[in-house]
Residue, then its C-alpha position, 0 to 999 in steps of 0.5 A: x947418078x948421086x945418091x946424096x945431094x952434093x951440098x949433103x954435109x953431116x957434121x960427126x965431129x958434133x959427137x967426137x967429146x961423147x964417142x970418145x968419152x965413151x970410148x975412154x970409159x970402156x976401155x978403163x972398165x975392161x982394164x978393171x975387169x982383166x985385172x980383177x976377174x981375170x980370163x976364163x978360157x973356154x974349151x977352145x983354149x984348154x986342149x985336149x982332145x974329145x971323142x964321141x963314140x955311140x954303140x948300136x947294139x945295146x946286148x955289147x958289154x963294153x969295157x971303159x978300160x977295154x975301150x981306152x986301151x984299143x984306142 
């Protein structure tokens, strides 16, 4: 069982000059623009730690500083 024909020849190497000219392109632009705008870590990479905490009873009073501390 073949999927393609056996005499199937598809000629890639035709667009070898564009891809690579391509290629060259993006990678001088993005050289261009680490060393300009630089890298912006996102929250992943500035550490820290977040908590998330919700109170069901609305009459509680909670103190922010309270809270900090018995955490």
């Amino acid at each position: 069982m073949h999927i393609l024909p056996k005499n199937t020849k598809f000629n890639f190497v035709r667009f070898s000059n564009i891809t690579s000219s391509i290629s060259f392109l993006l990678i001088i632009v993005s050289i261009i623009i680490f060393f300009t705008i630089g890298i912006k870590p996102s929250i992943d990479f500035t550490g820290g730690t977040v908590i998330n905490l919700s109170i069901n009873n609305q009459n509680t009073n909670v103190s922010l500083g309270i809270l900090r501390e018995e955490l």
